[in-house]
N, C-alpha and C positions, 0 to 999 in steps of 0.2 A: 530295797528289794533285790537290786544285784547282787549286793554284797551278802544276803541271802542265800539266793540260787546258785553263786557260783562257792559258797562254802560247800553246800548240799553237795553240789554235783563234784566237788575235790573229795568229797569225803568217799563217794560211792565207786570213783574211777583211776585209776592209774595213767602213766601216757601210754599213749601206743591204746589207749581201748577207743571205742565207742558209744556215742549216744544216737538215739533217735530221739527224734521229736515233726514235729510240723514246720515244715519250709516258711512258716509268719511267726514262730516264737518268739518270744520276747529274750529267750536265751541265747538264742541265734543273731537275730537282728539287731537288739538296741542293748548289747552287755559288751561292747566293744572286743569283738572276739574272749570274751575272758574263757571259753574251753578250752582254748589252742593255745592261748598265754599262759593262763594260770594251772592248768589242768594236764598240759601236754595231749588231751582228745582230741577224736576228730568227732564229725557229725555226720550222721545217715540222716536227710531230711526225707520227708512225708509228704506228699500232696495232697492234703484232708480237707474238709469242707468248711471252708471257713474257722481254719484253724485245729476243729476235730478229728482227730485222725483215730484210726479202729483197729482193733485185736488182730484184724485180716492184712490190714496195711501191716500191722509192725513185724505180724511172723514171718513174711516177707521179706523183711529186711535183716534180720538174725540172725548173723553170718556166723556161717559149718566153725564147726573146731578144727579148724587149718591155720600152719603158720602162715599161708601167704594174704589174713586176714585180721584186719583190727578185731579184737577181743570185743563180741556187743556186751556192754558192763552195766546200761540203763536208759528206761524209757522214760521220758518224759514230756509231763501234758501240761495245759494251760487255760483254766477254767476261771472265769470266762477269758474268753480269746479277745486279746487287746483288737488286731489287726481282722479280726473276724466279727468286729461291729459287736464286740459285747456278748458272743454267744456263746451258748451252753451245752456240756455235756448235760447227755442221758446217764444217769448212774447205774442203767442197768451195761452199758457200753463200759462205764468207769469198771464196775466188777470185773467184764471179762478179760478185761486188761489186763487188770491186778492180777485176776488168777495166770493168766498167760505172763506175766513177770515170775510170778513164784513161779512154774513148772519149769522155765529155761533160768531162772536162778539170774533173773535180773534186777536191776535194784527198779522203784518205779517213784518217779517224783513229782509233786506238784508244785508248778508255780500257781497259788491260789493268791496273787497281789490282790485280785476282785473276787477271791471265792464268796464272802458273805454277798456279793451281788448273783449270782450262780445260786447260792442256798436261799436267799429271801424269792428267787424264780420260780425253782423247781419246787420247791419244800422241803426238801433235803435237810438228814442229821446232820451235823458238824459231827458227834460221833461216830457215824456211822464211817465219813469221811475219812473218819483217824485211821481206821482198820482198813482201811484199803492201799495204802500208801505209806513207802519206808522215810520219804520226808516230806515235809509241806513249809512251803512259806508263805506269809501271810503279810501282807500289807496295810497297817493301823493309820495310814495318812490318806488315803484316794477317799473312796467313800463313806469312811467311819470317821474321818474328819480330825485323826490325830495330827499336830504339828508335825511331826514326824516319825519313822520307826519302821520297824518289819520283824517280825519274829520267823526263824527258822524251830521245826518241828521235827522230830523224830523217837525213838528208843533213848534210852539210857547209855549205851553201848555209842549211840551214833551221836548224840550231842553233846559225851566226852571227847571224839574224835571232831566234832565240830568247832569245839570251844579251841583245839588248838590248832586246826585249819587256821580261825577267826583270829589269833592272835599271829599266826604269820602271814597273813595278808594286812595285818594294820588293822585288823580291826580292833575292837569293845571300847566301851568307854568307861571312864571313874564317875562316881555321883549320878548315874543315868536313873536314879528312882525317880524324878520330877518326868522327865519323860515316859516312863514306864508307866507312873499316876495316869497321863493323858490317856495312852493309851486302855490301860483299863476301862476309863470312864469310857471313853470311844466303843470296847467291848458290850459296856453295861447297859448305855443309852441310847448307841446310831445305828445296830442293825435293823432292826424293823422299819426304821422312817428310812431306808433304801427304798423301799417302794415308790416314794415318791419321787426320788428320781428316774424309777424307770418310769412311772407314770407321766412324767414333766418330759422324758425323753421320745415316748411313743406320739405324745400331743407335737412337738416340737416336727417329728416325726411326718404326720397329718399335714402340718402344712407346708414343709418343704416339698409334699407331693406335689402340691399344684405350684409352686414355684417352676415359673419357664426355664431359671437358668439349670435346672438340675437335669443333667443324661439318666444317673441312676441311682437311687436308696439301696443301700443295703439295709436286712430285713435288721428290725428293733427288741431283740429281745430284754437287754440292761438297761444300762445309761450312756450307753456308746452310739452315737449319730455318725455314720460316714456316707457321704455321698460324694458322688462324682459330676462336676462343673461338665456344660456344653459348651459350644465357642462363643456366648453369649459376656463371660469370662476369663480371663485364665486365673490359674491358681494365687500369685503372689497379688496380681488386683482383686480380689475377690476378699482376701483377707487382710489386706489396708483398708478397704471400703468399709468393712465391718469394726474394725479398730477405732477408726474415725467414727463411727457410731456409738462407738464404747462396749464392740463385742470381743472377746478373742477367743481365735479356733485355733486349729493345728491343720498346718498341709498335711498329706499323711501321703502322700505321693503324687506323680505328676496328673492336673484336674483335680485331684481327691482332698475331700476335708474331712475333718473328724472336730463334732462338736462335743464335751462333754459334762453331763448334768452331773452335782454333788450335793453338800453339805451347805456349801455358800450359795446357790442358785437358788435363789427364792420363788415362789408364785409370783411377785410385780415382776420382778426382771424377765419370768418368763412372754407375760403379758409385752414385755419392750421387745424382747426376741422375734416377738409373731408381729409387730409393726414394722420392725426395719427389714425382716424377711419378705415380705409380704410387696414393697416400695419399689424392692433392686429388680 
């Protein structure tokens, strides 16, 4: 998925330009700097709502054609929003983006690692999606259940320029059709049954409510649970405890944990989730 977003974003920007995005991006926070390594950019971040950020936020930040200005070169969004508990653009917000990318001649790209979780929400086309967006990457291993994989998306024009981005960052590989296979069948057979994990996540959901050690739930739209421990716990005890039960979460910062429901999360395990939850 990195290796994705950060060929995307080599291909659409020069150094010395800019991106926007949302101050919890995943291209910002967990790609190890790779804009300012790999890319020579910088980043305009967004203070959006759980990750979302709007047409109004970015023309905001679209800096004048002056030299004593980074060049803005592309916006980019994150559907659903890892660090925003799984949540989802409006597509009618998604168009007006788009369109405000075209009129200031910006590139606009999606990190969609969880878009089939976003589209099995809202109802959304996946084509529809295509046309709104000059690239998209897409992640075949989180909830489609591939071994592994990520596909980058775009034009003709831009995935010639990506393929040689990709070979000088070290990327492709030889003999990748077995994986490729996975990924397909992952296409063919595990979008729909997302449902059940956001079903499995909103139940999970339910009962961390009345759980005492929890200060606060962020709202459940996916299959992303984050909630924030009271002094009942702290963070690093709170997820040995669950270990030792044979659960594992992720801190996701200081208090905060992020549980999440996939392909491997079955109905009984859920059923074990809501008794050790229920005990602490």
């Amino acid at each position: 998925g990195t290796m994705a977003n950060q060929i995307g974003i080599n291909v659409h920007v020069q150094p010395g330009d800019e991106v926007i995005c949302d101050e919890t991006s995943h291209i910002y926070n967990f790609e190890g700097g790779g804009i300012a390594f790999n890319s020579g950019a910088s980043v305009r971040l967004i203070h959006g709502d759980r990750g979302r950020i709007t047409a109004g936020q970015v023309r905001k930040c679209i800096n004048p054609d002056n030299e004593h200005y980074a060049c803005t070169k592309l916006v980019s969004i994150e559907n659903t929003a890892n660090k925003g508990g799984g949540s989802c653009y409006d597509i009618k917000e998604v168009k007006i983006l788009s369109q405000l990318c075209k009129e200031s001649q910006l590139g606009f790209h999606l990190d969609g690692a969880r878009l089939f979780n976003a589209l099995v929400k809202t109802g959304d086309s996946p084509a529809e999606y295509g046309t709104l967006f000059d690239s998209i990457s897409i992640c075949l291993s989180k909830g489609l259940g591939a071994p592994v994989g990520s596909v980058l998306m775009g034009n003709t024009d831009f995935i010639k320029k990506a393929r040689r981005i990709r070979k000088k960052f070290g990327g492709g590989m030889r003999q990748a059709g077995y994986l490729a296979a996975a990924g397909i069948y992952a296409l063919d057979h595990n979008i729909s049954r997302l449902k059940d994990d956001h079903d499995r996540a909103k139940k999970i959901g339910s009962v961390l409510q009345d759980c005492s050690f929890v200060e606060e739930l962020m709202p459940i739209e996916t299959n992303i649970i984050i909630f924030k421990l009271n002094e009942k716990y702290n963070d690093l005890q709170f997820l040995k405890l669950l270990e030792e039960k044979g659960i594992l979460a992720v801190g996701f910062g200081p208090q905060t944990i992020r549980f999440v429901t996939h392909l491997d999360f079955t109905e009984n395990m859920l059923g074990d989730v809501f008794r050790v939850l229920k005990t602490m």
